[in-house]
N, C-alpha and C positions, 0 to 999 in steps of 0.2 A: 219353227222349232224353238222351243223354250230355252233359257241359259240362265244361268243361276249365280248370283253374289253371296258377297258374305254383310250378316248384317249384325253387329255388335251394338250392343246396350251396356250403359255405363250407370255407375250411382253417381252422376254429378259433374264430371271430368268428361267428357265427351269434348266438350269444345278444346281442350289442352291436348285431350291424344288425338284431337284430328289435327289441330297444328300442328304437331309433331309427326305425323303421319305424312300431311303435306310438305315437311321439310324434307322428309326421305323421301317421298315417291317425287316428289314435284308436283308442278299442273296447279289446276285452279280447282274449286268445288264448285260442283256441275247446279248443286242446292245446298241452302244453309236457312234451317229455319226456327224459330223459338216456336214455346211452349205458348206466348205469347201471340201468336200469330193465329190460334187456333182462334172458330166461332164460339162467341160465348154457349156456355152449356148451364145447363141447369145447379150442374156440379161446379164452383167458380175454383178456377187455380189457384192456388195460393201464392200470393204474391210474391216468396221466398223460390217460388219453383219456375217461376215465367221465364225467367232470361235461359233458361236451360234449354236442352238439346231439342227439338222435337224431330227433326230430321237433319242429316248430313251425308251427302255424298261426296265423293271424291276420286272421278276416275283414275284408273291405275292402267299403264302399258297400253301398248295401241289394239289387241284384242277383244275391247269393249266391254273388261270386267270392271266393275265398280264398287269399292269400299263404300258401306255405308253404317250408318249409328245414327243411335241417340241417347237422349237419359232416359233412365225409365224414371217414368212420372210415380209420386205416391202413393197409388191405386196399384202399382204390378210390384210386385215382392220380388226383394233384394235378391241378387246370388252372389256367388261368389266374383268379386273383378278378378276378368281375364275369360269367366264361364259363360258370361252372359251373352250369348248371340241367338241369332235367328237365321234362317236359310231363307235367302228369299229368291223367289222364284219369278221369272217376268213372262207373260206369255205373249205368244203373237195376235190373240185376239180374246175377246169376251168370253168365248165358247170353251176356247184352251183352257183359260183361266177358272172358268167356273170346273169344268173337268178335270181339271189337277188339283184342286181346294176340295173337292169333294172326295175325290178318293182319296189324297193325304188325310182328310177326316174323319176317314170311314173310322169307327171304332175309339177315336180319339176324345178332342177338347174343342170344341169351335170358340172361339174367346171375340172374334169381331167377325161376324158373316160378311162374303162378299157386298158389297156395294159401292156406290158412285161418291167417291170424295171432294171435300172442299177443296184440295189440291187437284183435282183433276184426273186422277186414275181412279180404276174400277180395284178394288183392295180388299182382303181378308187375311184372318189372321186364325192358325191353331197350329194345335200340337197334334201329332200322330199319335197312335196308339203305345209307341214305344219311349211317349217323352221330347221326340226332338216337335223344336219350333219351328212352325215355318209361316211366312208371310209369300203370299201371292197375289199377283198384281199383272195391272192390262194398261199400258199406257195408251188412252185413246190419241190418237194424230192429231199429230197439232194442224190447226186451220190454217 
């Protein structure tokens, strides 16, 4: 069965309101990764934006929800801080995943089609027909 976090985007402060997030909740971040971390692309980062968020989670309570963020990069248009999130959805296999990303898309915005990441999950990104974002993902097992 699927479960679902919350997943917030910052213009730049990601890493300050996850420290601060960690002071309240407690615990450790389960991941913390820079913009910098990413494979070179054709498109190169800008040096001014590397050290920034690219991912962060942060388990929360012993139910196995997880706060997670980033910054958005250059490329995704600003909104308003505090509005910017995404619903992100975890599936229990490949099949869940592609069949939950497809119907959240039906009618919508595909912005990243499912596929296999340099991190290691199977990952896509859109928005539904009514606006909301959402991000869907399949952690393959680890070896």
């Amino acid at each position: 069965m699927a479960f679902l976090n919350v997943y917030l985007n910052f213009n730049g402060d990601c890493e300050a309101a996850f420290n601060h997030y960690k002071s309240v909740f407690g615990g450790e971040f389960s991941m913390m990764s820079r913009f910098s971390d990413m494979p070179p692309t054709e498109e190169p980062m800008p040096e001014s934006e590397s050290q920034k968020i690219l991912h962060v989670s942060l388990p929360v309570g012993s139910a196995g929800c997880v706060l997670m963020g980033s910054d958005c990069p250059p490329s995704f248009p600003n909104g308003v801080q505090g509005n910017l999130l995404n619903i992100s959805i975890s599936a229990d296999s490949k099949e869940e995943a592609d069949r939950l990303f497809n119907g959240l898309s039906a009618g919508g915005n595909v912005q990243m089609p499912m596929a296999d990441t340099f991190w290691g999950s199977y990952f896509g990104m859109c928005a539904d027909p009514f606006g909301v974002q959402w991000m869907v993902d399949y952690d393959y097992p680890k070896a």
